[in-house]
PDB file of N, CA, C and O in Angstrom:
ATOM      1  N   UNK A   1      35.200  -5.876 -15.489  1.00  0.00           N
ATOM      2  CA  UNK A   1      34.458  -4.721 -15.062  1.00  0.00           C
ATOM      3  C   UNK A   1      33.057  -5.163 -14.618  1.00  0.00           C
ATOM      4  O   UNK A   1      32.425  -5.945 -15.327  1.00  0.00           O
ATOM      5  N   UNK A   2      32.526  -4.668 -13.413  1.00  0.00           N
ATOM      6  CA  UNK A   2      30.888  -4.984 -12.948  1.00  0.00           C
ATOM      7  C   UNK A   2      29.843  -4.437 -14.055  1.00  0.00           C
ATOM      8  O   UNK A   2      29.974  -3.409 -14.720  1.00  0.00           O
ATOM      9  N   UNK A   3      29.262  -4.942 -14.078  1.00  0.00           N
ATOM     10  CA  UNK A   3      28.054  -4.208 -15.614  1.00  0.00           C
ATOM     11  C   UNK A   3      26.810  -3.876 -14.155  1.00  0.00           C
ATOM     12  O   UNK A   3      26.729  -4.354 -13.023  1.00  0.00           O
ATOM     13  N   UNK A   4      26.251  -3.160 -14.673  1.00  0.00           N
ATOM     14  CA  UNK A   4      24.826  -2.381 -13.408  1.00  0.00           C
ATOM     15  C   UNK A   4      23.963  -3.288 -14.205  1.00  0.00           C
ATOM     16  O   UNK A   4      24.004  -3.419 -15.428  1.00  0.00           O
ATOM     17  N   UNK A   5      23.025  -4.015 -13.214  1.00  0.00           N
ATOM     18  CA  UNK A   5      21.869  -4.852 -13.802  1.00  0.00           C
ATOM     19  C   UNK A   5      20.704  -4.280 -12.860  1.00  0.00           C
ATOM     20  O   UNK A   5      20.398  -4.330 -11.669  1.00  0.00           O
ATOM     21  N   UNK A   6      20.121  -3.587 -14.304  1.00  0.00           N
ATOM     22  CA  UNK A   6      18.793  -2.381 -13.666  1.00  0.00           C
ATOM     23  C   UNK A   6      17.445  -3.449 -13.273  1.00  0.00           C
ATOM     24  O   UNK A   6      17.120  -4.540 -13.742  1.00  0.00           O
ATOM     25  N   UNK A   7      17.073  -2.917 -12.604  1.00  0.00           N
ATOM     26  CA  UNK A   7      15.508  -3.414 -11.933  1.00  0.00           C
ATOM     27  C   UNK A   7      14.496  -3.639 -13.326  1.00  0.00           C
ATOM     28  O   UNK A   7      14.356  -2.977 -14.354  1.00  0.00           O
ATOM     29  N   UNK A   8      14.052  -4.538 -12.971  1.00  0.00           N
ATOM     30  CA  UNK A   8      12.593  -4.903 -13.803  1.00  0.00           C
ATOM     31  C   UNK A   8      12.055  -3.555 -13.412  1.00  0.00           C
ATOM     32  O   UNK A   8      12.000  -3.074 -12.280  1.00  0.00           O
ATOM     33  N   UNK A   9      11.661  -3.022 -14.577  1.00  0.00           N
ATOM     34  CA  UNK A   9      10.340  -0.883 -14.241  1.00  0.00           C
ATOM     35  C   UNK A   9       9.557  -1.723 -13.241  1.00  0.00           C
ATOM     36  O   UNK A   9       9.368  -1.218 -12.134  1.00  0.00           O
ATOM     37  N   UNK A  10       8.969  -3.217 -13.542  1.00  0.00           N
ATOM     38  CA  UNK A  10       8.117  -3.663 -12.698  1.00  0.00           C
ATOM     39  C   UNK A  10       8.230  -3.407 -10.844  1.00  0.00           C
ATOM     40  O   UNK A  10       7.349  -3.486  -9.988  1.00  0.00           O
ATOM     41  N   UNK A  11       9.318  -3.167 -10.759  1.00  0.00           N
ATOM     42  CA  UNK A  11       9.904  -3.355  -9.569  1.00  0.00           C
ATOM     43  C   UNK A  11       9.779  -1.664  -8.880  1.00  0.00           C
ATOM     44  O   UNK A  11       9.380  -1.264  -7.786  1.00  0.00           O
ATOM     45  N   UNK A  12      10.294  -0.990 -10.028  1.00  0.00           N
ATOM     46  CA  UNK A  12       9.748   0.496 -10.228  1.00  0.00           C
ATOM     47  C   UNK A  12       8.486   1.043  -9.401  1.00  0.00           C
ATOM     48  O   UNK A  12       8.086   1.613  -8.386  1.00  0.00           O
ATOM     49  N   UNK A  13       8.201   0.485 -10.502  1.00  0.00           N
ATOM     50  CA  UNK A  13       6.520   0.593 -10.239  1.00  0.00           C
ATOM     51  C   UNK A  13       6.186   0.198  -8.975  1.00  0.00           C
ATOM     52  O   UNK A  13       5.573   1.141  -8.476  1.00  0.00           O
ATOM     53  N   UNK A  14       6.272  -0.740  -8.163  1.00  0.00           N
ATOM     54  CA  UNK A  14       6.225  -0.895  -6.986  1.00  0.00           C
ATOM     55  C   UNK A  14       6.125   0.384  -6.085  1.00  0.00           C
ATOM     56  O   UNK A  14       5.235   0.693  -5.294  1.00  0.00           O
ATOM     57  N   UNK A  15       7.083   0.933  -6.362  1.00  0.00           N
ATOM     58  CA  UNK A  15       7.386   2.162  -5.758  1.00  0.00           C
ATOM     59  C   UNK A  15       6.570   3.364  -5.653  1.00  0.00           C
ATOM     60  O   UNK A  15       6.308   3.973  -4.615  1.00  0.00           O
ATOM     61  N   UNK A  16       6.102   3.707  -7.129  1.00  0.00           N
ATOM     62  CA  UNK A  16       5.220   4.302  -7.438  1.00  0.00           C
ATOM     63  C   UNK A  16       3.602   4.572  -7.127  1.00  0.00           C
ATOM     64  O   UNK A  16       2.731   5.438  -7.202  1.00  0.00           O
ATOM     65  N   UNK A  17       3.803   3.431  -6.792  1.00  0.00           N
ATOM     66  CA  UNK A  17       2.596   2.635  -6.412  1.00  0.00           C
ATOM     67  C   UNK A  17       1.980   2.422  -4.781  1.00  0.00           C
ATOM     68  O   UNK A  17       0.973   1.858  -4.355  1.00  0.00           O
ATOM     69  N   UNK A  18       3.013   3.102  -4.168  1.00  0.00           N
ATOM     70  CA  UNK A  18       3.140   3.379  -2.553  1.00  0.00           C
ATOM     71  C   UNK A  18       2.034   2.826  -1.562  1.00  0.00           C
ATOM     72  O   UNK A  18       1.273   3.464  -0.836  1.00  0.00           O
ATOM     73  N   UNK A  19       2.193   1.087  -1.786  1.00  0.00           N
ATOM     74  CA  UNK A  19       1.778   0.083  -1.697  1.00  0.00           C
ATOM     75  C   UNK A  19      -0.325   0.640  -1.235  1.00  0.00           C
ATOM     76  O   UNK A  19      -1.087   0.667  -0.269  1.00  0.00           O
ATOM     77  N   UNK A  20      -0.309   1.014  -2.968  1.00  0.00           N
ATOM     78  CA  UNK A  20      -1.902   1.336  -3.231  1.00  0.00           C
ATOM     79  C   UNK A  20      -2.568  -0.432  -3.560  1.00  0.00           C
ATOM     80  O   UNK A  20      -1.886  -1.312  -4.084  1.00  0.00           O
ATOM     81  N   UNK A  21      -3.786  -0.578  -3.174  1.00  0.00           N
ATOM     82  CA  UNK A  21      -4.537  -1.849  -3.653  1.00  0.00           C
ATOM     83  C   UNK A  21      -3.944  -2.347  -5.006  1.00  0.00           C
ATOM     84  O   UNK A  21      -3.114  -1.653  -5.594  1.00  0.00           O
ATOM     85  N   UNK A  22      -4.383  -3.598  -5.528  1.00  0.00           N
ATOM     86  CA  UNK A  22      -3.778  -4.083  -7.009  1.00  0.00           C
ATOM     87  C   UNK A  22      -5.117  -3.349  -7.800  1.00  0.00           C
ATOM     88  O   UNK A  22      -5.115  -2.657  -8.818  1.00  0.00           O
ATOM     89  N   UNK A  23      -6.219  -3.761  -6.958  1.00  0.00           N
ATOM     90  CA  UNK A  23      -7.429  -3.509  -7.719  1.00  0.00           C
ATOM     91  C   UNK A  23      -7.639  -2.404  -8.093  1.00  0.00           C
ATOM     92  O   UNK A  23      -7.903  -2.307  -9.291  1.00  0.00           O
ATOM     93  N   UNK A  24      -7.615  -1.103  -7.252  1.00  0.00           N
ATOM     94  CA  UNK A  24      -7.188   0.107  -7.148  1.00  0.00           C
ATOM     95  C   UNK A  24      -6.500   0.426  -8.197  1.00  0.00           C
ATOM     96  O   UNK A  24      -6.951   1.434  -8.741  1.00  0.00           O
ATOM     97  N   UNK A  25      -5.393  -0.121  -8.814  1.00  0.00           N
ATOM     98  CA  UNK A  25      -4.556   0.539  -9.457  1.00  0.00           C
ATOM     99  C   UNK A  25      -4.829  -0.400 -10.714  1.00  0.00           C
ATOM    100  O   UNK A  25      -4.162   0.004 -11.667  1.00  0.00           O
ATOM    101  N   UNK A  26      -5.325  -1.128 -10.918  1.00  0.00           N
ATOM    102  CA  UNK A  26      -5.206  -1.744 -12.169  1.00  0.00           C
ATOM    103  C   UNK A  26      -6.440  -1.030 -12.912  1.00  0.00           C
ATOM    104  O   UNK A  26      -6.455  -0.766 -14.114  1.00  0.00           O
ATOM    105  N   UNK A  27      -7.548  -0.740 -11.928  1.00  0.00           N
ATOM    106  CA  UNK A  27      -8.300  -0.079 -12.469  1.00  0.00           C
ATOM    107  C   UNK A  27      -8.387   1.644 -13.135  1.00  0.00           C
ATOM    108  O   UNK A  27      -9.134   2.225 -13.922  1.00  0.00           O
ATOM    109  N   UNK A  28      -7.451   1.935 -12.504  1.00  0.00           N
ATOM    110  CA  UNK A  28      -6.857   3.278 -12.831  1.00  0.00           C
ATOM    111  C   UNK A  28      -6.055   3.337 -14.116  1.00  0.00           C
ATOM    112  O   UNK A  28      -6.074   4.290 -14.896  1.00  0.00           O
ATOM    113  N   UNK A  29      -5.122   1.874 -14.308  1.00  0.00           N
ATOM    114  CA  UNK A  29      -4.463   1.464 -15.525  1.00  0.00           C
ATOM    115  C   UNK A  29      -5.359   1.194 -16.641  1.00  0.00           C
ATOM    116  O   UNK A  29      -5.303   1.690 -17.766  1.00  0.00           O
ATOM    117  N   UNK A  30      -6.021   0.520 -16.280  1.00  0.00           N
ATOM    118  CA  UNK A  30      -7.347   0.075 -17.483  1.00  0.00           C
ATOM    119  C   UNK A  30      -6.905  -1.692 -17.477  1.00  0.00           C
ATOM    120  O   UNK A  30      -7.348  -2.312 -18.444  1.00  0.00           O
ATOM    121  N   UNK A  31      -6.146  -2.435 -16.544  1.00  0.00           N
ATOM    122  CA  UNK A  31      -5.287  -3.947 -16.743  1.00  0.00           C
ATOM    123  C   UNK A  31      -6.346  -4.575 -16.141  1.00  0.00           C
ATOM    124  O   UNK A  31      -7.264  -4.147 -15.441  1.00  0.00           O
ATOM    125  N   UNK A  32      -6.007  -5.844 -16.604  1.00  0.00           N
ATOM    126  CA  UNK A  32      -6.204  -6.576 -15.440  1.00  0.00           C
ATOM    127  C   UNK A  32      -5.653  -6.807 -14.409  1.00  0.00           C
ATOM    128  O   UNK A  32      -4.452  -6.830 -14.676  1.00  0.00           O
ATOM    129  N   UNK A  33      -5.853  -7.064 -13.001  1.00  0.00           N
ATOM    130  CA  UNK A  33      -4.962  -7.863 -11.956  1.00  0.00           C
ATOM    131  C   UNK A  33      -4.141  -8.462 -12.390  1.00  0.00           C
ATOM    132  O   UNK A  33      -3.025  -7.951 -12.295  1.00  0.00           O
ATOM    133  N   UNK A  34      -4.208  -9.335 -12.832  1.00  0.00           N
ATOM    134  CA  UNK A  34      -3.313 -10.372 -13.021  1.00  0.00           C
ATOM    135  C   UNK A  34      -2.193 -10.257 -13.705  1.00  0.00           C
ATOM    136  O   UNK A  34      -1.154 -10.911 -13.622  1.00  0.00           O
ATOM    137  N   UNK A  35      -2.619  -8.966 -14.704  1.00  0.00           N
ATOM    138  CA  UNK A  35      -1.484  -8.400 -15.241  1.00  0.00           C
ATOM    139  C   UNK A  35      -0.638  -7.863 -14.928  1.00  0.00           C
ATOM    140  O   UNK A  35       0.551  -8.063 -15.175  1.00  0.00           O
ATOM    141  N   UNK A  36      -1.355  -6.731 -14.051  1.00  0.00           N
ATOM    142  CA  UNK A  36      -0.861  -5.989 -12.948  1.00  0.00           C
ATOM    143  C   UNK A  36       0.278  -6.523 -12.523  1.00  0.00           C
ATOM    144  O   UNK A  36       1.400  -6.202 -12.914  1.00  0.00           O
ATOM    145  N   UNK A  37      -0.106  -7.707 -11.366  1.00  0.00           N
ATOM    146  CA  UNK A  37       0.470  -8.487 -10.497  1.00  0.00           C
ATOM    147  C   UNK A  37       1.666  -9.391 -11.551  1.00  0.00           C
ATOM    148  O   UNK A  37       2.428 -10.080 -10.873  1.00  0.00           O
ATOM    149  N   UNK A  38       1.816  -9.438 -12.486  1.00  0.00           N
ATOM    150  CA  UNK A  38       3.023 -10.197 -13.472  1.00  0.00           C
ATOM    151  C   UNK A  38       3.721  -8.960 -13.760  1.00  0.00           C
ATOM    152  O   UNK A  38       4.931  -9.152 -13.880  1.00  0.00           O
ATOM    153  N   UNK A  39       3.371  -7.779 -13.908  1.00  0.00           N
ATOM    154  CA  UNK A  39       4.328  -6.348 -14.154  1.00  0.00           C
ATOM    155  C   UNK A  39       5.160  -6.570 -12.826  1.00  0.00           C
ATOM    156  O   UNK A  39       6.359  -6.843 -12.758  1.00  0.00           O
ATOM    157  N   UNK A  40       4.281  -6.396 -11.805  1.00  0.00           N
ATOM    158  CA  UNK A  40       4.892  -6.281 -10.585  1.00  0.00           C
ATOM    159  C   UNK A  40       6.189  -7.010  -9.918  1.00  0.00           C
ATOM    160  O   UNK A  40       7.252  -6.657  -9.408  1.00  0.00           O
ATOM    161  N   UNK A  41       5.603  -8.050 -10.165  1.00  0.00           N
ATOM    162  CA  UNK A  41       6.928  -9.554 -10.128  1.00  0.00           C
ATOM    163  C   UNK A  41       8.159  -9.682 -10.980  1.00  0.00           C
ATOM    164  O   UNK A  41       9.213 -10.248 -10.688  1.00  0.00           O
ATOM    165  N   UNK A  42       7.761  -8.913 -12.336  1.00  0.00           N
ATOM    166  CA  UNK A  42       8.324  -9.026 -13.302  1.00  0.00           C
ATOM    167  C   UNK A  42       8.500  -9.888 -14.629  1.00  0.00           C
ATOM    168  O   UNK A  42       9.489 -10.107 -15.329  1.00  0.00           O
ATOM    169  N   UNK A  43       7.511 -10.192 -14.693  1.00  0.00           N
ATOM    170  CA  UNK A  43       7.157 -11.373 -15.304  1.00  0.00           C
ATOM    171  C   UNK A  43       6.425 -11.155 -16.528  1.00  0.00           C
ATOM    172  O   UNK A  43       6.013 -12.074 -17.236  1.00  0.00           O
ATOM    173  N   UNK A  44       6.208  -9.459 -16.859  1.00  0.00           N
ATOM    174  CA  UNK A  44       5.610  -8.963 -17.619  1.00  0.00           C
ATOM    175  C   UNK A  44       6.196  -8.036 -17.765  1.00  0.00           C
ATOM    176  O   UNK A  44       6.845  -7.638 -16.799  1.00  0.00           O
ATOM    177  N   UNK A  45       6.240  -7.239 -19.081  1.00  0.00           N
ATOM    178  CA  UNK A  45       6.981  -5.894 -19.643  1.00  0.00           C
ATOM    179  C   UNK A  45       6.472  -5.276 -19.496  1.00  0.00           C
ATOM    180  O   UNK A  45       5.280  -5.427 -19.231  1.00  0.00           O
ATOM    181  N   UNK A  46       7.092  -4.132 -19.580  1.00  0.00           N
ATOM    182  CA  UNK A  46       6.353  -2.620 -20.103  1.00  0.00           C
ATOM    183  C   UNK A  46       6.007  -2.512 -21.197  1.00  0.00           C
ATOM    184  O   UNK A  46       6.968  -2.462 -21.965  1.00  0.00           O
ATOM    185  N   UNK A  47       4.668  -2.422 -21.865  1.00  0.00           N
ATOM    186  CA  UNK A  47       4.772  -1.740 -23.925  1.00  0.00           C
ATOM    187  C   UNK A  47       4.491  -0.453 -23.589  1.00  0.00           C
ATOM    188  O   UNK A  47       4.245   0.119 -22.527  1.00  0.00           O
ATOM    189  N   UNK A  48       4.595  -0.068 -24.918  1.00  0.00           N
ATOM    190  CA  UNK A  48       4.598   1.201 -25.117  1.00  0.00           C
ATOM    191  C   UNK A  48       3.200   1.704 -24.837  1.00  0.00           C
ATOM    192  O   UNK A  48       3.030   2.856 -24.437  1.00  0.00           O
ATOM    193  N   UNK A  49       2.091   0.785 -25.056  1.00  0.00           N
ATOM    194  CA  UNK A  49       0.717   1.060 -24.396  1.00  0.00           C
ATOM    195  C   UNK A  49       0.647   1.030 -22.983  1.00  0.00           C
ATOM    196  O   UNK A  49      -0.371   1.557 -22.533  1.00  0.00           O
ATOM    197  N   UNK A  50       1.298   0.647 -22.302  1.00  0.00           N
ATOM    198  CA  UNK A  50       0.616   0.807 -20.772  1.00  0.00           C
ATOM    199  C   UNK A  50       2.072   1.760 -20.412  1.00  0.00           C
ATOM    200  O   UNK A  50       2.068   2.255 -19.285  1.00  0.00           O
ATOM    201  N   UNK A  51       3.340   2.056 -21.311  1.00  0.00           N
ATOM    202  CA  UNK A  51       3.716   3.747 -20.542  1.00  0.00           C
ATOM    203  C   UNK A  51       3.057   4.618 -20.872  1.00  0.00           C
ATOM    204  O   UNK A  51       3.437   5.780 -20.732  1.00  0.00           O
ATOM    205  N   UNK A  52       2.142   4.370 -21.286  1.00  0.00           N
ATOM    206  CA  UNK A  52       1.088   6.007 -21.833  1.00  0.00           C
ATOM    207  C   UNK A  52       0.388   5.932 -20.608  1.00  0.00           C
ATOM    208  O   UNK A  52       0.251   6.903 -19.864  1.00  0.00           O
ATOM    209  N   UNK A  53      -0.148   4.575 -20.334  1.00  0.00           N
ATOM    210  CA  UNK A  53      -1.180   4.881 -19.281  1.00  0.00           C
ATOM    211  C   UNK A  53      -0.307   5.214 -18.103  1.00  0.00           C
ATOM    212  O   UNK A  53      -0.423   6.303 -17.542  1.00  0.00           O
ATOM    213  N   UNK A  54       0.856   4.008 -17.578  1.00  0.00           N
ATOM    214  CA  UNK A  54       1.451   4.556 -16.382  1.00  0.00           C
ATOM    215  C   UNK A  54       1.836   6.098 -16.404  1.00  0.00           C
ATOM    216  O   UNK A  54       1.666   6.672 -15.328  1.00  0.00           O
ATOM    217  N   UNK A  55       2.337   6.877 -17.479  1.00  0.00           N
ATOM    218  CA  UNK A  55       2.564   8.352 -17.383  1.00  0.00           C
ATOM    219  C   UNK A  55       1.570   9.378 -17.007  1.00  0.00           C
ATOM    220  O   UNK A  55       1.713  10.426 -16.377  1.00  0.00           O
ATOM    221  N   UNK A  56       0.084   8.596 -17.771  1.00  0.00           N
ATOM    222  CA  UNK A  56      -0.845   9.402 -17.337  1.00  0.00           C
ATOM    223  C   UNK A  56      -1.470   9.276 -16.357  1.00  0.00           C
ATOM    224  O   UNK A  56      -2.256  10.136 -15.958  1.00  0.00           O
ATOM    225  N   UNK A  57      -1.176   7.838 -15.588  1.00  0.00           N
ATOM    226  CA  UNK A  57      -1.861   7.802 -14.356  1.00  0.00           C
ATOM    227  C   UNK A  57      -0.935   8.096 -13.251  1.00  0.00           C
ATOM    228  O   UNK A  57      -1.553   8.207 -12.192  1.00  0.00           O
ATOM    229  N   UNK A  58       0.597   8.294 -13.108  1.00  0.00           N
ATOM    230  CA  UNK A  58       1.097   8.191 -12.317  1.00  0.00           C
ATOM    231  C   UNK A  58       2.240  10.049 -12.907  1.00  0.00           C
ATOM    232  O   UNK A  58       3.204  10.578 -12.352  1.00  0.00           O
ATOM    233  N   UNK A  59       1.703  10.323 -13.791  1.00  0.00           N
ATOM    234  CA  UNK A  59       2.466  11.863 -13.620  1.00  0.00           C
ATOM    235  C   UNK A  59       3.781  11.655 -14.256  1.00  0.00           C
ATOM    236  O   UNK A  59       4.509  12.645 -14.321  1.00  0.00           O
ATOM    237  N   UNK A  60       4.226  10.497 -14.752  1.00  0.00           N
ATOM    238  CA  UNK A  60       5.955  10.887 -15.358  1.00  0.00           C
ATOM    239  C   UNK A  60       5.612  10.968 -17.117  1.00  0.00           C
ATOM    240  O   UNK A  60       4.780  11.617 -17.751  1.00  0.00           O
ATOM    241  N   UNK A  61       6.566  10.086 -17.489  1.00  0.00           N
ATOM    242  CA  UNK A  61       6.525  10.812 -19.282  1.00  0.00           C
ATOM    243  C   UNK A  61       7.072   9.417 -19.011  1.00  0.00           C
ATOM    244  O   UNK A  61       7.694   8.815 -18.136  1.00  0.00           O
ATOM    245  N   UNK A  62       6.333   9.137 -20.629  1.00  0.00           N
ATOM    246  CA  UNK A  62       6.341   7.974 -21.131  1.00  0.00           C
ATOM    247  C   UNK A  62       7.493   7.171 -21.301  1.00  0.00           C
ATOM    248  O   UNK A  62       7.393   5.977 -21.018  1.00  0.00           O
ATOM    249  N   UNK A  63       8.729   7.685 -21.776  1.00  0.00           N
ATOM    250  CA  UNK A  63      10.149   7.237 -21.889  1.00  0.00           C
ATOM    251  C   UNK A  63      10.599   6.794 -20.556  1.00  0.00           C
ATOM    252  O   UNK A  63      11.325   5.815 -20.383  1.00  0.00           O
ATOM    253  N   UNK A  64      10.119   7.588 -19.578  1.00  0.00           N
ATOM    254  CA  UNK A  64      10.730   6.600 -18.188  1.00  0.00           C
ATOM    255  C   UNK A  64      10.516   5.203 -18.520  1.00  0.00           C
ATOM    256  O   UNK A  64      11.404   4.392 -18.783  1.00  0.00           O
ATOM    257  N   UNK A  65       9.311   4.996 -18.489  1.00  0.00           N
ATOM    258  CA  UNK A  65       8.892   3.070 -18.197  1.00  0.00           C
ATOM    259  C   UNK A  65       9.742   2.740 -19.776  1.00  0.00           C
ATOM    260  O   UNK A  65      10.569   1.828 -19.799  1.00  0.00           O
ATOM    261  N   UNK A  66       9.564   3.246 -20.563  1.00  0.00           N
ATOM    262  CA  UNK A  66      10.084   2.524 -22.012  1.00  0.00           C
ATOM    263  C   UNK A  66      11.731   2.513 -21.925  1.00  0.00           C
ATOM    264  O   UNK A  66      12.470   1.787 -22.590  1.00  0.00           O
ATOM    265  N   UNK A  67      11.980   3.129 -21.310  1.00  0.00           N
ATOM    266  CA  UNK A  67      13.650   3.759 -21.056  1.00  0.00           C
ATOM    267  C   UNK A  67      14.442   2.558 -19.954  1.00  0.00           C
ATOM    268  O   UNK A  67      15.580   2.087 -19.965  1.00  0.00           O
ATOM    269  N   UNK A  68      13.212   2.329 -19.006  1.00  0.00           N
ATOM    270  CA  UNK A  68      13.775   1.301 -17.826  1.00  0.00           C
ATOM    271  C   UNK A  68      13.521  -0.111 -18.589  1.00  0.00           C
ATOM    272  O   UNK A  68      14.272  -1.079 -18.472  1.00  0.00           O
ATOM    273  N   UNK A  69      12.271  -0.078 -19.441  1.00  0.00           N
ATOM    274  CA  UNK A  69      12.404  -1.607 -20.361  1.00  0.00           C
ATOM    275  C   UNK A  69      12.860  -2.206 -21.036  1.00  0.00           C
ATOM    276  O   UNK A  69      12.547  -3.361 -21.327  1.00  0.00           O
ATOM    277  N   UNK A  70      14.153  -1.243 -21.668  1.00  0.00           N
ATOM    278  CA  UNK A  70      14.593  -1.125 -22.934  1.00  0.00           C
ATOM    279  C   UNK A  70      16.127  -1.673 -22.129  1.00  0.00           C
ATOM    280  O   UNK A  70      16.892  -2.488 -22.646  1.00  0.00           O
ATOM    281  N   UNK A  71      16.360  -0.979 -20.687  1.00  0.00           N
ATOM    282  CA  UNK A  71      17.498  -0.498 -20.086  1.00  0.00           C
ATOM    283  C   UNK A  71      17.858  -2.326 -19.574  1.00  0.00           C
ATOM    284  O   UNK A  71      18.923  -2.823 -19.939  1.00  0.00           O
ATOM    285  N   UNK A  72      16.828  -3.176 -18.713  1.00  0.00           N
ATOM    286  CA  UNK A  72      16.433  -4.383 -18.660  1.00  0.00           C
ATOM    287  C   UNK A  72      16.807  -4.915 -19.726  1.00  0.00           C
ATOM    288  O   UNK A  72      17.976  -5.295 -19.660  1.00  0.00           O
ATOM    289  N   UNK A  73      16.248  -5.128 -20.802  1.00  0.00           N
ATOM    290  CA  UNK A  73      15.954  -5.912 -21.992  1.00  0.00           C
ATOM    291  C   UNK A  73      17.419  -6.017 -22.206  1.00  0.00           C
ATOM    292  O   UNK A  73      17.770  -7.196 -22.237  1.00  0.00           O
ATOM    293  N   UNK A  74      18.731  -4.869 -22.422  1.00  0.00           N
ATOM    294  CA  UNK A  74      19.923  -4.615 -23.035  1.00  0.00           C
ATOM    295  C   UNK A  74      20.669  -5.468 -21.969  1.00  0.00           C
ATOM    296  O   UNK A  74      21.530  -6.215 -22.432  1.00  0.00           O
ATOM    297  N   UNK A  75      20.505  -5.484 -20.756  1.00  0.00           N
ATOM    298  CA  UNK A  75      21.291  -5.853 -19.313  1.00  0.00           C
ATOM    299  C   UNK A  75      21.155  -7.373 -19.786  1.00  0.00           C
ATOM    300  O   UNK A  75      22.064  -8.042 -20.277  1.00  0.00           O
ATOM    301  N   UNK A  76      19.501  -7.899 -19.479  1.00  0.00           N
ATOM    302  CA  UNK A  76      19.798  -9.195 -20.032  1.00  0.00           C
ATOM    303  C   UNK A  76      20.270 -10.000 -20.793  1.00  0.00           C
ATOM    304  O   UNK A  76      20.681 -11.130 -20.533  1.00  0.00           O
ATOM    305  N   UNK A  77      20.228  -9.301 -22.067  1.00  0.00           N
ATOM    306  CA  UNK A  77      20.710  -9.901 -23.332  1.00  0.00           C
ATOM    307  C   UNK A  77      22.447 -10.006 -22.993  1.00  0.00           C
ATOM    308  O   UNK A  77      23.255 -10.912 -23.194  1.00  0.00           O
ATOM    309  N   UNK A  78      22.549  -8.976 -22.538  1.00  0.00           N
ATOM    310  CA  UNK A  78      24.641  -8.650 -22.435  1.00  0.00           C
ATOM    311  C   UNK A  78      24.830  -9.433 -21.020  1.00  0.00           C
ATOM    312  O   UNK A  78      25.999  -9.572 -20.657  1.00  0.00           O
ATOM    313  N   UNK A  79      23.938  -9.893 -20.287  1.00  0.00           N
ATOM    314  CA  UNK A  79      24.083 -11.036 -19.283  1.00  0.00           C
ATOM    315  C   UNK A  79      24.007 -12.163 -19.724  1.00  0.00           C
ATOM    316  O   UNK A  79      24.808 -12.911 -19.163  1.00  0.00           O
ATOM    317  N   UNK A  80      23.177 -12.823 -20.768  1.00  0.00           N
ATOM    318  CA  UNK A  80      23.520 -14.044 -21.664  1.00  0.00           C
ATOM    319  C   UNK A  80      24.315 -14.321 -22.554  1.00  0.00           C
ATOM    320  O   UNK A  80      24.350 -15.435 -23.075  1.00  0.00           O
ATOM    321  N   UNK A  81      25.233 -13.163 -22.938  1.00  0.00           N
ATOM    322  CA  UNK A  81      26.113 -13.006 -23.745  1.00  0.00           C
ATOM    323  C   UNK A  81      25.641 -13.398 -25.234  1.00  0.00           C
ATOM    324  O   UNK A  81      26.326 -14.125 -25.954  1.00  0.00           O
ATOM    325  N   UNK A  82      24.728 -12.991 -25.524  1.00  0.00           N
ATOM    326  CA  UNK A  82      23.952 -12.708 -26.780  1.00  0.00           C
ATOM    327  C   UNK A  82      24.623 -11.693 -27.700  1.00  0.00           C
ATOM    328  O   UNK A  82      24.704 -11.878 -28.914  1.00  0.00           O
ATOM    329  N   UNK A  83      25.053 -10.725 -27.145  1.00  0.00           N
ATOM    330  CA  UNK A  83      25.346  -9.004 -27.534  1.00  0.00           C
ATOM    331  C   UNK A  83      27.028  -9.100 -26.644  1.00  0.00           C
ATOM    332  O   UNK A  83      27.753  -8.107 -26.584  1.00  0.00           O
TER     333      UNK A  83
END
Protein backbone atom coordinates (compact mmCIF):
# COMPACT_ATOMS: atom_id res chain seq x y z
CA UNK A 1 0.00 0.00 0.00
CA UNK A 2 1.45 3.81 -0.80
CA UNK A 3 1.71 5.58 2.74
CA UNK A 4 1.08 9.79 2.00
CA UNK A 5 4.42 11.46 3.04
CA UNK A 6 3.14 14.99 4.27
CA UNK A 7 5.23 18.17 3.63
CA UNK A 8 7.63 19.58 6.16
CA UNK A 9 4.63 22.67 7.85
CA UNK A 10 7.99 24.30 6.80
CA UNK A 11 7.07 23.96 3.32
CA UNK A 12 3.51 25.08 4.48
CA UNK A 13 4.52 27.94 5.59
CA UNK A 14 6.00 28.90 2.46
CA UNK A 15 2.72 29.29 1.32
CA UNK A 16 1.46 31.26 3.89
CA UNK A 17 3.91 33.40 3.60
CA UNK A 18 3.00 34.55 -0.08
CA UNK A 19 6.56 35.01 -0.85
CA UNK A 20 6.65 38.09 1.98
CA UNK A 21 10.55 39.24 2.85
CA UNK A 22 12.41 36.66 5.44
CA UNK A 23 13.12 39.79 7.40
CA UNK A 24 9.64 40.92 7.26
CA UNK A 25 8.35 37.92 8.58
CA UNK A 26 10.74 36.79 11.03
CA UNK A 27 10.23 39.92 12.57
CA UNK A 28 6.58 39.59 12.86
CA UNK A 29 7.49 35.94 14.33
CA UNK A 30 9.79 37.33 16.95
CA UNK A 31 12.86 34.51 15.04
CA UNK A 32 15.64 34.96 13.80
CA UNK A 33 16.40 34.72 9.96
CA UNK A 34 18.20 32.09 10.08
CA UNK A 35 15.74 30.31 11.79
CA UNK A 36 13.24 31.35 9.75
CA UNK A 37 15.12 30.28 6.69
CA UNK A 38 15.88 26.42 8.39
CA UNK A 39 11.82 26.25 9.08
CA UNK A 40 11.54 27.06 5.57
CA UNK A 41 13.91 24.41 4.04
CA UNK A 42 12.96 22.20 6.60
CA UNK A 43 15.58 21.76 8.55
CA UNK A 44 13.86 23.05 11.55
CA UNK A 45 10.52 22.09 13.37
CA UNK A 46 7.66 23.51 14.43
CA UNK A 47 7.40 23.80 18.64
CA UNK A 48 4.71 24.45 20.19
CA UNK A 49 6.16 28.07 20.81
CA UNK A 50 6.41 29.39 17.43
CA UNK A 51 2.58 27.68 16.55
CA UNK A 52 1.37 30.24 18.93
CA UNK A 53 3.18 32.79 17.17
CA UNK A 54 2.57 31.42 13.54
CA UNK A 55 -1.37 31.29 14.59
CA UNK A 56 -1.19 34.63 15.83
CA UNK A 57 0.64 36.09 13.18
CA UNK A 58 -0.75 34.35 10.33
CA UNK A 59 -4.66 33.84 11.56
CA UNK A 60 -4.93 29.84 11.88
CA UNK A 61 -5.02 27.90 15.34
CA UNK A 62 -2.28 26.50 16.76
CA UNK A 63 -2.88 22.65 16.09
CA UNK A 64 -2.51 23.28 12.36
CA UNK A 65 1.44 23.77 12.53
CA UNK A 66 1.57 21.17 15.62
CA UNK A 67 -0.82 18.78 13.69
CA UNK A 68 1.43 19.06 10.32
CA UNK A 69 4.65 18.43 12.77
CA UNK A 70 3.46 15.73 14.49
CA UNK A 71 1.86 14.41 10.94
CA UNK A 72 5.87 14.63 9.47
CA UNK A 73 7.49 13.36 12.54
CA UNK A 74 4.92 9.91 12.34
CA UNK A 75 5.59 9.66 8.25
CA UNK A 76 9.25 9.66 8.99
CA UNK A 77 9.62 7.44 11.67
CA UNK A 78 7.10 4.71 9.67
CA UNK A 79 9.51 5.58 6.61
CA UNK A 80 12.54 4.27 8.64
CA UNK A 81 10.70 1.57 9.84
CA UNK A 82 11.18 2.47 13.43
CA UNK A 83 7.22 2.15 14.15
Amino acid sequence: MRQFNPPHPGRVLQDFLHGRNISDADQQLGIEPAMLSRILDGAENITPDLAVRLSTALGTSEELWTGMQADFDHSRLRSASII
